[in-house]
DOKOL-499253 format. One record per residue: residue number from 1; residue in one letter; x, z, y of N, C-alpha, C in turn. Coordinates in Angstrom, 3 decimals. Atoms other than C-alpha are relative to their C-alpha. Last residue first. Example, Ala and Ser with C-alpha at 12.3 -4.5 7.8 and 13.67 -1.06 7.14 Angstrom:
2
<2; 's'; <-0.820; -0.060; -1.190>; <13.670; 7.140; -1.060>; <-0.770; 0.730; 1.090>>
<1; 'a'; <0.890; 0.000; -1.190>; <12.300; 7.800; -4.500>; <0.900; 0.000; 1.200>>
REM end
This chain:
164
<164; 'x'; <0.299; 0.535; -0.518>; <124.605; 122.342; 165.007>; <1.357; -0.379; 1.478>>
<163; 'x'; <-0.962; -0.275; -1.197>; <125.977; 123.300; 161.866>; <-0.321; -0.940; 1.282>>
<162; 'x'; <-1.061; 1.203; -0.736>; <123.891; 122.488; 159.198>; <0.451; 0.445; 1.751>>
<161; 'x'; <-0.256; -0.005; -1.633>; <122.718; 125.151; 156.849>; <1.139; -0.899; 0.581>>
<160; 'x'; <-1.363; -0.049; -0.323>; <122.338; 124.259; 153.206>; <-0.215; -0.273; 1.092>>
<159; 'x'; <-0.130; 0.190; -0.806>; <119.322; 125.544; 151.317>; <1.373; -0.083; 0.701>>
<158; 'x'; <0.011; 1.529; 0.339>; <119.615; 125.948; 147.512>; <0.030; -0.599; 1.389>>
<157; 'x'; <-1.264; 1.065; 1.096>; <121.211; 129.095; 147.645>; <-0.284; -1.239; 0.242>>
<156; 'x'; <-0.803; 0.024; -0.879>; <117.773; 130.698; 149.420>; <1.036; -0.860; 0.062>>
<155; 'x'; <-0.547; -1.054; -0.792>; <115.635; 129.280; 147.071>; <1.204; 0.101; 0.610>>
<154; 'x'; <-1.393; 0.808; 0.072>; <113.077; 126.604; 147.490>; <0.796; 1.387; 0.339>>
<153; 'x'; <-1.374; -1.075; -0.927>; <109.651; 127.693; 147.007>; <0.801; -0.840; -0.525>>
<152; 'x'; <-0.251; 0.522; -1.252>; <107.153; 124.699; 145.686>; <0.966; 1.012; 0.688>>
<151; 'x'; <0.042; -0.649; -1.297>; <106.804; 125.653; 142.031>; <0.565; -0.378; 1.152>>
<150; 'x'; <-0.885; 0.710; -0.985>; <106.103; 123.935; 138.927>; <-0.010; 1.204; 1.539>>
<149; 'x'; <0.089; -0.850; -0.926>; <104.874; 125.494; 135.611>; <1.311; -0.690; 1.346>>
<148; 'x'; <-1.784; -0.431; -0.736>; <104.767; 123.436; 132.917>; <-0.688; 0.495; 1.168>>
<147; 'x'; <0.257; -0.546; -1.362>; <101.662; 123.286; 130.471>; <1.353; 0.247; 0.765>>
<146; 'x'; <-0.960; -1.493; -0.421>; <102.175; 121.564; 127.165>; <-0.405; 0.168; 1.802>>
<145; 'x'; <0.878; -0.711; -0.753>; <99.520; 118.906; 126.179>; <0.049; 1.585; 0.070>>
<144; 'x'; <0.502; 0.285; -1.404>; <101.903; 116.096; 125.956>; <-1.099; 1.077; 0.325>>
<143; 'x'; <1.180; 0.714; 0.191>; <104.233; 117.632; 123.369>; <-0.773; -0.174; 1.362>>
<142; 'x'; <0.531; -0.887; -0.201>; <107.854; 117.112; 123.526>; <-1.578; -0.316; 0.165>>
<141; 'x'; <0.653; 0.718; -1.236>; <109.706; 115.155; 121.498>; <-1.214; 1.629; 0.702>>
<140; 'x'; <-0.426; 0.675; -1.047>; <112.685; 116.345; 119.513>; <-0.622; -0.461; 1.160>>
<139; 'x'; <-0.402; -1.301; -1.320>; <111.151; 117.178; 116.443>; <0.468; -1.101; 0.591>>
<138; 'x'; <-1.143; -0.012; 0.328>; <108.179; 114.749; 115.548>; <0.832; 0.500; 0.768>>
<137; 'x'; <-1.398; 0.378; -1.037>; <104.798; 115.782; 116.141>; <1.721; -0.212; -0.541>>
<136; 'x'; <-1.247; 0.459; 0.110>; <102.045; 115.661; 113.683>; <0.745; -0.308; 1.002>>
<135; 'x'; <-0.674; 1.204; -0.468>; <99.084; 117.465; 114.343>; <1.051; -0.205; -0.369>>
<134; 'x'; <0.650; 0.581; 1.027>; <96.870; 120.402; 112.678>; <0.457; -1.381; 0.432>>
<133; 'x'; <-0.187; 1.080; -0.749>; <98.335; 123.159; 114.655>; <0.031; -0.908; -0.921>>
<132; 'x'; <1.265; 0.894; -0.140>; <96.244; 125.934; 113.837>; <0.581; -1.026; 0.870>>
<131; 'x'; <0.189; -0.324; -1.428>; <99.456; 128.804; 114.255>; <-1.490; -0.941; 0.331>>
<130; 'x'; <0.823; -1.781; -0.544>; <98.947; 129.312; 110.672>; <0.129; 0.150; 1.363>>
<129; 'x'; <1.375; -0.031; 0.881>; <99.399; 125.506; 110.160>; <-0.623; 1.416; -0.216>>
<128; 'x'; <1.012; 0.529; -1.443>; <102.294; 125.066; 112.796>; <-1.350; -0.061; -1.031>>
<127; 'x'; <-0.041; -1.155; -1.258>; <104.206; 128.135; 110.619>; <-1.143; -1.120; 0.981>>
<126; 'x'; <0.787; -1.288; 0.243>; <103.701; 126.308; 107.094>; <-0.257; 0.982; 1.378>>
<125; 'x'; <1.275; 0.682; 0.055>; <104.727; 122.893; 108.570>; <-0.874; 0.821; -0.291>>
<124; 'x'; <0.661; -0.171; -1.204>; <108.026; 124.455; 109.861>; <-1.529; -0.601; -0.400>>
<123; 'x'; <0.270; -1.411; -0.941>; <108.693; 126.091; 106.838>; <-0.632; -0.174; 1.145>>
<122; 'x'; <1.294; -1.141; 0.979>; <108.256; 122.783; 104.656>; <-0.288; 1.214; 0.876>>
<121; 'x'; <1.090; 0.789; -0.752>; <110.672; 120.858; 107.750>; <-1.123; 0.837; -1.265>>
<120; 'x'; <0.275; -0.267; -0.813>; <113.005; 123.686; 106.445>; <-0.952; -0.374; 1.059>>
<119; 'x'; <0.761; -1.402; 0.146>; <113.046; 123.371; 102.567>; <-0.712; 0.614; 1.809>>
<118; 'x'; <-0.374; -1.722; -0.507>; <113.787; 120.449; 103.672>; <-0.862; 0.818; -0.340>>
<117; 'x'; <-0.378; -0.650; -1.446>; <112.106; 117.016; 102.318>; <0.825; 0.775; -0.093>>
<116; 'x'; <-1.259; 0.334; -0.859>; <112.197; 114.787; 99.416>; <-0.354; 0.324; 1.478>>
<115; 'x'; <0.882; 0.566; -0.861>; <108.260; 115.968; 98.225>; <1.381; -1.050; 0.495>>
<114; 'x'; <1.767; 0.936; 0.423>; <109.044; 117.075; 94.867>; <0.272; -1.135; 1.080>>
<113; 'x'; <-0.671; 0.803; 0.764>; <112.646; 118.566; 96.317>; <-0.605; -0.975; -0.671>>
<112; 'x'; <-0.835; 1.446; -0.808>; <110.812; 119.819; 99.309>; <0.456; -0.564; -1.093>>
<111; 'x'; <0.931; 1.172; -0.580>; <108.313; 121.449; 96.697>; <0.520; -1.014; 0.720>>
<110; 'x'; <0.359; 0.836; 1.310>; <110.955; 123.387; 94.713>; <-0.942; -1.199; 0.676>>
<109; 'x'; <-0.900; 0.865; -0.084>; <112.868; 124.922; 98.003>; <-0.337; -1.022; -1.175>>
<108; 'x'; <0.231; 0.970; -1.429>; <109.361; 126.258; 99.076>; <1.281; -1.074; -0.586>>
<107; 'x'; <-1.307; -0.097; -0.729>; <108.582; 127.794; 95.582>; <0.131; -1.098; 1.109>>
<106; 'x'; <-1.310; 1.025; 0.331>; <105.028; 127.605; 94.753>; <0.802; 0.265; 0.977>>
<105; 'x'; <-0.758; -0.788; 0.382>; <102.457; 130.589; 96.212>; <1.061; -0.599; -0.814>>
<104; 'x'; <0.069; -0.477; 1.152>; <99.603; 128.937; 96.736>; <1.201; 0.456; -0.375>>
<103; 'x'; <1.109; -1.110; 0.420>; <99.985; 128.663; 100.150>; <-0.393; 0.603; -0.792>>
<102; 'x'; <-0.781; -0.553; -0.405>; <103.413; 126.620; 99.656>; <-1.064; 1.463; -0.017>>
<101; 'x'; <-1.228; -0.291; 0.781>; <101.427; 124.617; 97.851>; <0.488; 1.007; -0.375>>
<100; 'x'; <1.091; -0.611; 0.834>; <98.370; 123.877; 100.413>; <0.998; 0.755; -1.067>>
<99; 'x'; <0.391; -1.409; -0.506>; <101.206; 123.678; 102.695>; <-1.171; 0.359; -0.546>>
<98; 'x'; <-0.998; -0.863; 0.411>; <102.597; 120.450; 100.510>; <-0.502; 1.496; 0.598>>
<97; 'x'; <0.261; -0.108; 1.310>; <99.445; 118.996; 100.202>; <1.002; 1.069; -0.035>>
<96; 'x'; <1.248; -0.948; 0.347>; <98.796; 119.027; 104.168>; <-0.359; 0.357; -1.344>>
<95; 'x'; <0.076; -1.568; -0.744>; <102.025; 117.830; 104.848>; <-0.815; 0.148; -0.169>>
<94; 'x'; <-1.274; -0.372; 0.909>; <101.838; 114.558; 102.485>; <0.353; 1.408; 0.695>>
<93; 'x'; <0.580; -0.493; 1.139>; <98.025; 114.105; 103.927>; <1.488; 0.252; -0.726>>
<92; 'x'; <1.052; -1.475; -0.711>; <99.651; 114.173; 107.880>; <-0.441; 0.034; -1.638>>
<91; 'x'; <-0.989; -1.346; -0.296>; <102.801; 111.708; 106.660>; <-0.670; 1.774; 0.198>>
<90; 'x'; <-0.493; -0.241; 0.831>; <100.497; 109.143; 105.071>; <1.333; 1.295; 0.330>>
<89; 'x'; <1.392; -1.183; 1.217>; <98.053; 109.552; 107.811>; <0.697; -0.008; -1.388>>
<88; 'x'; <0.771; -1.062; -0.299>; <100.894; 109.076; 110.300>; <-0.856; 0.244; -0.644>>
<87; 'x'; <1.131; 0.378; -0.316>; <102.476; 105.991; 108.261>; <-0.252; 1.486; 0.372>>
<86; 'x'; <1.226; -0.187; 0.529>; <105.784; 106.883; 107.274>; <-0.923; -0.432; 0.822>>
<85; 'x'; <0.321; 1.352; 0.086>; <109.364; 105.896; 108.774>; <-1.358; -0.361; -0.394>>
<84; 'x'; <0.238; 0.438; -0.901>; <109.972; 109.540; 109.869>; <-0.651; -1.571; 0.099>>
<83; 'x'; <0.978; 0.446; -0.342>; <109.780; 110.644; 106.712>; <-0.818; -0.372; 1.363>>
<82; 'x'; <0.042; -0.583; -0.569>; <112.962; 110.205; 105.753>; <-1.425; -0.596; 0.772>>
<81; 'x'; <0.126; 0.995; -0.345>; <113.593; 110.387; 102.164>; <-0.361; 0.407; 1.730>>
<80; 'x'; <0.354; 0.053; -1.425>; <115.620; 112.821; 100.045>; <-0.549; -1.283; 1.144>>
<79; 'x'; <-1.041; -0.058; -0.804>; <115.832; 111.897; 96.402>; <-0.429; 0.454; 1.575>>
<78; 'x'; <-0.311; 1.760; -0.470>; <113.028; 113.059; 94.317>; <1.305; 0.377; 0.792>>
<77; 'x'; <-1.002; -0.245; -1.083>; <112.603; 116.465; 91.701>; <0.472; -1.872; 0.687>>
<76; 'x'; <-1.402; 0.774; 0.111>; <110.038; 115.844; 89.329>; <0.548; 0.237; 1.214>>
<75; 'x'; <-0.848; -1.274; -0.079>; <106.859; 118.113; 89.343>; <1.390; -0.585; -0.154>>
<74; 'x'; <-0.331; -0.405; -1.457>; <104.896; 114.835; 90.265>; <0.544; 1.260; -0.033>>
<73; 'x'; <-0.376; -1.521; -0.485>; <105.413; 113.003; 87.335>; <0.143; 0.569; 0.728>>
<72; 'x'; <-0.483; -0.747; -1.176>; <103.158; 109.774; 87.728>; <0.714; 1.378; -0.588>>
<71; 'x'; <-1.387; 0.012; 0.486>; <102.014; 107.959; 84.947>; <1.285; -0.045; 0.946>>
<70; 'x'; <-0.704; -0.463; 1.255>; <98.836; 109.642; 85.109>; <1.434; -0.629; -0.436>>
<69; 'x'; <-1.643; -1.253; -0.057>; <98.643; 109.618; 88.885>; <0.441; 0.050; -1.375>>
<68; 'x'; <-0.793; -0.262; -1.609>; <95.152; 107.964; 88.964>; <1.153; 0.792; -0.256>>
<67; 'x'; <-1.301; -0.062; 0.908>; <93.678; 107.519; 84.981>; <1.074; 0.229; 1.578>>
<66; 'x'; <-0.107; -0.757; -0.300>; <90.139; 108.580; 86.026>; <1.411; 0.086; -0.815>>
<65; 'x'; <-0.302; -0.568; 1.599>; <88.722; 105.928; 85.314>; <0.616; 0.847; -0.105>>
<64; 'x'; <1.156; 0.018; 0.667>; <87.254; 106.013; 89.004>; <0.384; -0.078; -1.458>>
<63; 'x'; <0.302; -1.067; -0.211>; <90.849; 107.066; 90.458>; <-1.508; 0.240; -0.957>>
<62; 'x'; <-0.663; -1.058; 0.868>; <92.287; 104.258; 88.215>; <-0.325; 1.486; 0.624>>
<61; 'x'; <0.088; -0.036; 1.377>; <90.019; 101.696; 90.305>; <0.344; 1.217; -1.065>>
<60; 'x'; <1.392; -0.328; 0.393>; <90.257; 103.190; 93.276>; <-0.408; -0.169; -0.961>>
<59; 'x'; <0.330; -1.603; 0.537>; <93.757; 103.417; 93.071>; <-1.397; 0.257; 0.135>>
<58; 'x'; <-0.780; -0.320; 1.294>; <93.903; 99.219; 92.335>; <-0.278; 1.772; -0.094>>
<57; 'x'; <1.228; 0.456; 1.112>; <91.305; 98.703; 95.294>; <0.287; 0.643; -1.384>>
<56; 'x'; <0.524; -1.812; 0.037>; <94.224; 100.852; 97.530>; <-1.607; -0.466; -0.843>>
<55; 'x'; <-0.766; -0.856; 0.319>; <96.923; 98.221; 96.026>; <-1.016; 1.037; 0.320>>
<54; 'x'; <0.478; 0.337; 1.668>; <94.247; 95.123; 96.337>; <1.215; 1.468; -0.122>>
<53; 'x'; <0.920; -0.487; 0.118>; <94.251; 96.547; 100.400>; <-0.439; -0.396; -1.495>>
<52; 'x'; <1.014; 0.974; -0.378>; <97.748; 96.205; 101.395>; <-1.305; 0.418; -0.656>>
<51; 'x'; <0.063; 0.767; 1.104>; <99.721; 99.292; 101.878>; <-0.876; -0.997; 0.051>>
<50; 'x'; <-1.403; 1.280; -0.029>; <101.038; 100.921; 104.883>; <-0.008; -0.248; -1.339>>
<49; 'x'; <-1.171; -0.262; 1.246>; <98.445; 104.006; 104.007>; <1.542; -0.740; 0.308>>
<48; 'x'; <-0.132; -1.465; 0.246>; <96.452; 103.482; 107.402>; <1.310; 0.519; -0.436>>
<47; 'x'; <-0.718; 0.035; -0.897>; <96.583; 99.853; 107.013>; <0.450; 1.296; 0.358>>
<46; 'x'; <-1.669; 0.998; 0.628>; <95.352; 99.771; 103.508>; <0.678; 0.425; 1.109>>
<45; 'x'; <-0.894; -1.114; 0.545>; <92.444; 102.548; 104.819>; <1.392; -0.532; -0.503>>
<44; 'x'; <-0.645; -0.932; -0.544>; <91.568; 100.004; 107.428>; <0.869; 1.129; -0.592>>
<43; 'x'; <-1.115; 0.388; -0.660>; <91.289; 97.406; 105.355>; <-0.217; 0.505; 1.089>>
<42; 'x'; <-0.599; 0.528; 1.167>; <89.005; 99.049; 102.791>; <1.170; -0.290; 0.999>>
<41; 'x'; <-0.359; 1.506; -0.240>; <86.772; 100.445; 105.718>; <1.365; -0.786; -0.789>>
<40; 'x'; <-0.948; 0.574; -0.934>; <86.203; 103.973; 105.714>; <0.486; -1.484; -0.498>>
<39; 'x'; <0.581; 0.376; -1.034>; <82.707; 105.624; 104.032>; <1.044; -1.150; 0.866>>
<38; 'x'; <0.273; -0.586; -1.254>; <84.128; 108.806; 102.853>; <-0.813; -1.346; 0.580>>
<37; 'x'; <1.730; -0.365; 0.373>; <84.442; 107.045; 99.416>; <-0.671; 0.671; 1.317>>
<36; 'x'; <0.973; 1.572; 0.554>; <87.333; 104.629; 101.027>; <-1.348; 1.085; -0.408>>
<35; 'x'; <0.143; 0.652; -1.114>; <89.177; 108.122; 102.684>; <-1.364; -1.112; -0.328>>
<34; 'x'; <0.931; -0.986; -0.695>; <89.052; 110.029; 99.824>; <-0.483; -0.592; 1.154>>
<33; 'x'; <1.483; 0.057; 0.682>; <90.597; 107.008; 97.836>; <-0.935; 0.564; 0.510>>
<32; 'x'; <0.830; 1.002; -0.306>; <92.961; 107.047; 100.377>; <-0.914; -0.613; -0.493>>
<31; 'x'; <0.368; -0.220; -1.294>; <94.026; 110.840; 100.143>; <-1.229; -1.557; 0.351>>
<30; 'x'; <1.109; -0.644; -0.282>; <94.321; 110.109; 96.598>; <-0.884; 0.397; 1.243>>
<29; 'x'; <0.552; 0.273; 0.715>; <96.962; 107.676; 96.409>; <-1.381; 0.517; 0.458>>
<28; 'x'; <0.460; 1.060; -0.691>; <98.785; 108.967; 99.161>; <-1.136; -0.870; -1.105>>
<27; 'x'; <0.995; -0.902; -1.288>; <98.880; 112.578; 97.353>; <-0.491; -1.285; 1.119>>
<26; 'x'; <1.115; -0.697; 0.855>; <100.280; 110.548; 93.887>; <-1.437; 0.614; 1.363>>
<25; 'x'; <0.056; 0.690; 0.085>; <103.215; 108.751; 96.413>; <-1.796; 0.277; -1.105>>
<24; 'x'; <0.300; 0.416; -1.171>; <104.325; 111.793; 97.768>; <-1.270; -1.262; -0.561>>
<23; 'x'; <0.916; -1.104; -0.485>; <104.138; 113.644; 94.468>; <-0.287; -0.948; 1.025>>
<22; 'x'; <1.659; -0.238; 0.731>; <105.851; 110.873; 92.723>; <-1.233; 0.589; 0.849>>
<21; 'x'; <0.424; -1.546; 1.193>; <108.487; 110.831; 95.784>; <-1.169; -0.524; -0.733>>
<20; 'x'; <0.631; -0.917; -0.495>; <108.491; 107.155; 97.733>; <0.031; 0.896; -1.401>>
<19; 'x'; <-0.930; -0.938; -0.572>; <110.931; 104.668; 96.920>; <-0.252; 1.344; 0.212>>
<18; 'x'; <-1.354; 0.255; 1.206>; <108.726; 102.345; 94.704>; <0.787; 1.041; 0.431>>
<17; 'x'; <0.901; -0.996; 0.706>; <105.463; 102.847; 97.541>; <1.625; 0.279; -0.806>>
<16; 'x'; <-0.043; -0.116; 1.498>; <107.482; 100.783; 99.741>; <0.064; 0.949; -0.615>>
<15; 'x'; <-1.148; -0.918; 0.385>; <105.962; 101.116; 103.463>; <-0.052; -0.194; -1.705>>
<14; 'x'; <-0.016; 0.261; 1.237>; <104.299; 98.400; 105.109>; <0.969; 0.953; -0.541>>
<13; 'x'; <-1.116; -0.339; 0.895>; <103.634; 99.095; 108.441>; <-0.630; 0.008; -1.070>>
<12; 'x'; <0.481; -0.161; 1.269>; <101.006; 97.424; 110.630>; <1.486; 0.336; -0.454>>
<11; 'x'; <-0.835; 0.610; 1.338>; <101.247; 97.755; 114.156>; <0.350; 0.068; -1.310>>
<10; 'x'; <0.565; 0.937; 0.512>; <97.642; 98.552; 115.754>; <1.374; -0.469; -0.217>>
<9; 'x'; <-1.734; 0.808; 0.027>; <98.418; 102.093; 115.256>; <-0.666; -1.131; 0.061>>
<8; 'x'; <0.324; 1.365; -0.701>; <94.605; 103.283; 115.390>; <1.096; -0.323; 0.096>>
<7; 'x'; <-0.906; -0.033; -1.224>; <95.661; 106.393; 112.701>; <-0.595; -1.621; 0.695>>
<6; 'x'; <-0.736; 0.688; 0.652>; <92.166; 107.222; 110.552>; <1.280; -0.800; 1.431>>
<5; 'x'; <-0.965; -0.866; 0.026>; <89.898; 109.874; 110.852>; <1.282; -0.932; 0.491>>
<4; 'x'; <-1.202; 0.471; 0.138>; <87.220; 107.202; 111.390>; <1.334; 0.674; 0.524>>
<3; 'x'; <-0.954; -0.528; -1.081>; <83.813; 109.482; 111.377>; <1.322; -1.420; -0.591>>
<2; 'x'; <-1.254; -0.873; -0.053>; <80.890; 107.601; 109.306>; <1.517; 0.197; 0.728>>
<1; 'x'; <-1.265; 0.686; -0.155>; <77.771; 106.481; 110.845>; <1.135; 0.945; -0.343>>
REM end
């Protein structure tokens, strides 16, 4: 039985491919072809992507003739997009292309411009990937399997003597 990597969101987003970076839009392509030969469920990997499932038939097709991305430029510079609106496995394989990238030794401020990010969300994706953090968190939230430290003293200051 094969593993199901794949986000359980059960609300379906539809995200328009048309808007999306080449690159972005080339690395979703492929990711979900990888996904479908892995074994994963046609309409699950649509849902996944936030595409319907004759669109991830269509890159299977052109992945198997092996025409996938060709009329794609993915060294093109995109507009800024925000990828907060993404599909989690289309946001986790669009960070995991770009820090392959960045690894190889491509310019950081050249890839956000590929990818329409920050040069600085690129930095932070290169630092939680040598720290072995292999999740997607968005900033601002905190994560749930942080450790806080609570303590039961109360100090002095905080006590207020009542005058009997």
């Amino acid at each position: 039985m094969t593993q199901n990597n794949t986000n359980t969101d059960t609300t379906a987003k539809i995200i328009n491919y048309a808007v999306l970076p080449p690159a972005l839009r080339l690395v979703a392509a492929q990711s979900a072809v990888n996904q479908l030969k892995a074994g994963i469920k046609l309409s699950v990997v649509a849902k996944a992507f936030g595409t319907s499932s004759a669109q991830v038939k269509s890159w299977e097709k052109r992945h198997d003739a092996g025409t996938l991305g060709a009329h794609l430029t993915s060294e093109k510079d995109a507009d800024p997009i925000d990828w907060r609106v993404l599909t989690t496995d289309l946001r986790l394989a669009g960070r995991t292309k770009v820090v392959a990238e960045v690894k190889a030794g491509k310019d950081v401020k050249k890839i956000a411009k590929r990818y329409g990010t920050t040069p600085l969300s690129v930095q932070r994706w290169v630092d939680m990937d040598v720290k072995g953090d292999t999740s997607y968190h968005k900033r601002g939230r905190k994560r749930l399997d942080s450790v806080v430290e609570v303590s039961t003293e109360v100090a002095p200051e905080a006590v207020e003597t009542v005058a009997q």
